[in-house]
C-alpha positions in Angstrom: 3.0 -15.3 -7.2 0.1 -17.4 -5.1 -0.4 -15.4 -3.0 -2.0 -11.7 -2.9 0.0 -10.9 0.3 3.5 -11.4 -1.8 2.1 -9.7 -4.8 0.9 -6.7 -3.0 3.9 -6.4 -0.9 6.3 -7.0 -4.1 4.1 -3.9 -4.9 4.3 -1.7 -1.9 6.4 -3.4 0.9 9.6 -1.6 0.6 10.0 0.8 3.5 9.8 4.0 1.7 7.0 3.4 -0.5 4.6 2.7 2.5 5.5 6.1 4.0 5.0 7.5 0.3 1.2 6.3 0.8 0.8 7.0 4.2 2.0 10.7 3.4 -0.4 10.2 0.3 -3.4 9.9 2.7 -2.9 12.5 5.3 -3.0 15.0 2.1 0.8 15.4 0.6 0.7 15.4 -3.1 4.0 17.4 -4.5 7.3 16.2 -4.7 8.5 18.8 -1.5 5.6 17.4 0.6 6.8 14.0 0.0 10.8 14.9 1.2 9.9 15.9 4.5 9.8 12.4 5.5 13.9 12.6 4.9 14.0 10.6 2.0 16.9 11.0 -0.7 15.4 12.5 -4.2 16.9 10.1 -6.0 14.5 7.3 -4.0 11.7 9.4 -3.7 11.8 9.7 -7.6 12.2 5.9 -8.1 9.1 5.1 -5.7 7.1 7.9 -7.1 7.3 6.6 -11.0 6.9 2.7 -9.5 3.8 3.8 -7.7 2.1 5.9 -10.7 3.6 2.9 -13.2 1.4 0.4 -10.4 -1.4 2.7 -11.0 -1.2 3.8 -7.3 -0.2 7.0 -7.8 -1.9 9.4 -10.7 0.7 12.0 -12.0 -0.8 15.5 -12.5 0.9 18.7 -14.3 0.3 21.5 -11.8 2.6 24.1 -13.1 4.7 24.7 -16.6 7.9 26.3 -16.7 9.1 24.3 -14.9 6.9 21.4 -15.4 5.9 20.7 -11.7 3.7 17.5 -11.0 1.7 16.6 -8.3 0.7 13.1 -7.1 -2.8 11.8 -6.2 -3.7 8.2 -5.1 -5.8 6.5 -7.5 -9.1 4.6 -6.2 -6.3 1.3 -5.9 -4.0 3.7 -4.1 -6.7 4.6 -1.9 -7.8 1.5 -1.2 -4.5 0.9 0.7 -5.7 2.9 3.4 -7.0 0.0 6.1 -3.6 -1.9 5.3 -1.7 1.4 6.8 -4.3 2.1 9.1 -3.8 -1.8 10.4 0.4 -0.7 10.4 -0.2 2.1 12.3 -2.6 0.5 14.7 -0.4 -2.4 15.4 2.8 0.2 16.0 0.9 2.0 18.3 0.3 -1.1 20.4 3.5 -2.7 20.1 6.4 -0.2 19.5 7.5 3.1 21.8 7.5 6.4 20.4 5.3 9.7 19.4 2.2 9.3 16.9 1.9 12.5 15.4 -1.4 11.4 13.5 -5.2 11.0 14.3 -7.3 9.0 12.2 -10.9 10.7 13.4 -15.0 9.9 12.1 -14.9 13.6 10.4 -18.8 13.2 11.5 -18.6 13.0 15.7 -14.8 13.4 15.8 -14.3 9.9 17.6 -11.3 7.5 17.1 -11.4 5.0 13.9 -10.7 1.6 14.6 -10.5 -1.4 12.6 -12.5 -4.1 12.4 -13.9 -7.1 10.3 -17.4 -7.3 8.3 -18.7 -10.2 6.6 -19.0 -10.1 2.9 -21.9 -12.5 3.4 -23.8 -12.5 6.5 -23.2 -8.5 6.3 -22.2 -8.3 9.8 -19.3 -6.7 12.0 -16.7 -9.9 13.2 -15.0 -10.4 16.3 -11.4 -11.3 16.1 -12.4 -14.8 18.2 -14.2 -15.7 15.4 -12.6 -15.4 12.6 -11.3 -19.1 11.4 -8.2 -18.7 8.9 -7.4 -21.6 6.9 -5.6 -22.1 3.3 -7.8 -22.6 0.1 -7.5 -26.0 -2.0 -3.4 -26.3 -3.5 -3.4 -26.3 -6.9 -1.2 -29.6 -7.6 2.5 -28.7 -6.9 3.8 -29.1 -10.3 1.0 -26.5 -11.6 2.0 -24.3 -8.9 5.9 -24.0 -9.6 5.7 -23.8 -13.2 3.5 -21.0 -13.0 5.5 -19.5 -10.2 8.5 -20.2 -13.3 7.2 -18.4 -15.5 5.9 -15.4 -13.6 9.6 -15.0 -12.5 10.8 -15.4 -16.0 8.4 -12.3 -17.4 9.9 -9.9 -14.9 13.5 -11.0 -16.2 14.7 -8.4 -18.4 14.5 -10.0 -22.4 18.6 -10.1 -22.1 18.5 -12.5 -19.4 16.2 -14.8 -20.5 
């Protein structure tokens, strides 16, 4: 896919597997931590081995006999954390109901917010000035055979 919005929510975007992450961050990391959000087992064991397969999640032995795993986030999974944050903030502002979450500066205890920085002036950004604008196409044809063939590889081998 062109674009890393589609890739990443191809990734992550189904409705479960951001609640998997979000649950990730504010500490859960066994398979019983992860049901309290009400999820069916059968889904929560599908996202859980697409997320370590993505290299999201890391799987962990924490207990034999049974075998018992735990899941971590990876430094990719963790990386995810201003994309929920940006979820969560935008909820909060534009949909009713209780937030049973904080997201604190474990220094002075004050709110995080999000914001924007500069990769190359090195300074914070104001959302008046940030100018959004698409990068130079690759020519058209280029673009949909590529798009062809990344569809093809995710086809299974019987289908193709």
């Amino acid at each position: 896919m062109p674009c890393p919005i589609a890739r990443t929510l191809d990734l992550v975007g189904e409705w479960w597997t951001l609640l998997l992450i979000r649950d990730a961050l504010l500490g859960a990391r066994r398979f019983e931590d992860f049901k309290k959000t009400g999820i069916a087992d059968n889904i929560l064991t599908a996202r859980l081995k697409r997320l370590v397969e993505a290299g999201i999640f890391e799987r962990r032995p924490y207990q034999s006999r049974p075998d018992r795993y735990e899941y971590a986030l990876t430094e990719k999974g963790r990386e995810l954390a201003p994309a929920v944050f940006a979820l969560r903030a935008w909820g909060r502002r534009w949909t009713k109901g209780v937030d049973l979450s904080e997201i604190r500066h474990a220094d002075c205890g004050g709110d995080v917010v999000l914001g924007f920085h500069c990769a190359k002036c090195d300074r914070q950004v104001r959302k008046t000035e940030i100018a959004i604008a698409p990068r130079p196409q690759t020519p058209t044809k280029n673009l949909k055979a590529s798009v062809k063939r990344e569809r093809r590889s995710k086809r299974p081998a019987s289908t193709r």
